[in-house]
C-alpha positions, 0 to 999 in steps of 0.5 A: 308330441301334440304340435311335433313342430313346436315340441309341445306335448300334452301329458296326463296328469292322472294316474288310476288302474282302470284308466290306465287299461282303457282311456289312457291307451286310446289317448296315447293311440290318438296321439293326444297324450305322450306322458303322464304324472301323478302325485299324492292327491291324485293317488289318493282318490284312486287308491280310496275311491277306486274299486281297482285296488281292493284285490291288490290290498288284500294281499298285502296286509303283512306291509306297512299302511307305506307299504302298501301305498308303495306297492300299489302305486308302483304297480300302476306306474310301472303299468303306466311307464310299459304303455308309454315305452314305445313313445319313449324308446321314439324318442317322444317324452313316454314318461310318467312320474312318481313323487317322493315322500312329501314329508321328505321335503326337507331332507336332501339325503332321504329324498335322494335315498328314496329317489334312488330307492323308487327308480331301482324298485320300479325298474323302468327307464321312462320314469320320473322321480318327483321332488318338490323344490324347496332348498333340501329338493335342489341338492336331491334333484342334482344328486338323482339327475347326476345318477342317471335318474330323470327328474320332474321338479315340482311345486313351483311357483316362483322364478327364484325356485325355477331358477335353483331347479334350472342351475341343479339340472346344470350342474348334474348335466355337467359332471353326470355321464350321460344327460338325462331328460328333466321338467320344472314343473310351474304350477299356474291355476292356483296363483289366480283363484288366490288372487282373482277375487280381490283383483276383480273388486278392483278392476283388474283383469283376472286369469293373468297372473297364473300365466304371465308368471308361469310366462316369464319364468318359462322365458328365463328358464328357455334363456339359459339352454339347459340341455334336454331340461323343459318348463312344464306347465302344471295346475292347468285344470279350470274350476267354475265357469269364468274361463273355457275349460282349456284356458290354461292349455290355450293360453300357455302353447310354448315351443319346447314345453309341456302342458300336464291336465286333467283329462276332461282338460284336455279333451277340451283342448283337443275339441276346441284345436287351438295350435296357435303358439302363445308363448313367449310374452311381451315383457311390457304386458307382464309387468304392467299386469303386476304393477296393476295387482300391485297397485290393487294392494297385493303383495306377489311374494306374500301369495306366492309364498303361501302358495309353496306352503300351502302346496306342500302341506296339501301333498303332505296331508293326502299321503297321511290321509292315504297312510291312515286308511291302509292302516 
């Protein structure tokens, strides 16, 4: 863990086959990374960007274009979970994360199917099954939780979807034979650059919506206890130049979390050695903070909705794009 006395860790959230043999260990050996996590975006500009994945392609022509993507992708997470196992058999998260078919949001019993299917295959007790938290993903992230499966639950930006993730991990540590580690993973960064604009033509304060949502969410999901089950926090990188690079890691440090970024991120949070513990938040900030967007004219549930449409058809369409290039 980054603050072993806090129980933060700091997790990669990149995944591409050249990293993997060089920066990602050097990284792991510095102790500044003690996990990872992927989605379809960021395989997407791997496996389409990278020259790494050329051989492996070639051999595969006899698959599917999911085939494909499936071979290649759990070659770099099993690579991924072999460099992080020591880390995991310490008992120091060495996880990695693999996502399901995002167009399997919907349907709870091809997301468990699939979830059950990506374990067995990869074959390695520190990975993660990815599933997004819609109403289908609730009963999938119970059903592999209960199976012994770790679980990252993805795509939150509401309290009402941490809260669901949060009762289904509760209910597979209750009847499962044995607790296993789980993430509900609240996407942050996003929430301002939806909103920033139209808060700043009003005067009010930017860049704290993101995190005093995020906040309040981690606060209530602490609150409930859930054995081995963590906030973490996701969509943490900054884009233009209104915020320090580490922003969403500075202003985010939370016992008992984690923190996922893009590597140029994190090594500007690493540079900059802020250790300083910023979480929880006084409730009396988070609401009036909301009560000054409000005020501005923006309706939180109406953005916050969007956000979870737009984040998964963002998932959905980087894997098609990926499906139609390896076709």
């Amino acid at each position: 863990m980054y603050i072993p006395q806090s129980q933060f860790s700091l997790w990669a959230d990149f995944i591409e086959r050249s990293f993997l043999e060089g920066e990602f260990k050097q990284l792991i050996g510095a102790g500044v990374i003690n996990g990872a996590t992927s989605n379809p975006a960021i395989f997407k500009n791997a496996i389409l960007t990278s020259n790494a994945y050329k051989e492996q392609l070639s051999t595969l022509s006899h698959l599917s274009p999911k085939g494909k993507y499936e071979a290649v992708a759990q070659f770099d997470i099993q690579s991924a979970a072999d460099i992080l196992r020591p880390l995991y058999d310490e008992g120091d998260d060495g996880y990695v994360s693999i996502e399901v078919d995002p167009f399997l949001c919907d349907d709870a019993e091809a997301t468990i199917a699939e979830g059950i299917r990506l374990h067995n295959e990869i074959n390695r007790p520190n990975v993660m099954i990815k599933v997004p938290a819609t109403e289908a993903g609730y009963v999938a992230m119970e059903a592999l939780a209960s199976e012994g499966i770790a679980v990252n639950a993805t795509l939150i930006f509401s309290l009402e979807q941490a809260l669901a993730c949060a009762k289904a991990f509760e209910r597979a540590a209750q009847k499962g034979d044995r607790v296993v580690d789980t993430v509900i993973s609240v996407f942050v960064s996003r929430i301002d650059r939806a909103i920033d604009e139209t808060l700043r033509s009003k005067g009010v304060k930017t860049g704290l919506s993101g995190i005093y949502n995020a906040a309040d969410i981690y606060a209530k999901v602490e609150a409930l206890g859930i054995p081995k089950c963590r906030v973490l926090f996701a969509s943490t990188g900054v884009k233009g130049d209104e915020f320090r690079p580490s922003y969403y890691i500075d202003e985010l440090l939370a016992p008992h979390s984690v923190n996922t970024a893009p590597i140029a991120t994190i090594e500007a949070y690493v540079a900059g050695a802020d250790t300083r513990i910023k979480l929880p938040v006084e409730v009396k900030h988070i609401t009036d903070h909301f009560e000054a967007v409000k005020n501005a004219g923006i309706d939180m549930k109406d953005v916050i909705d969007g956000q979870i449409r737009e984040g998964l058809e963002s998932f959905k369409l980087a894997f098609q794009e990926i499906l139609n290039a390896l076709e």
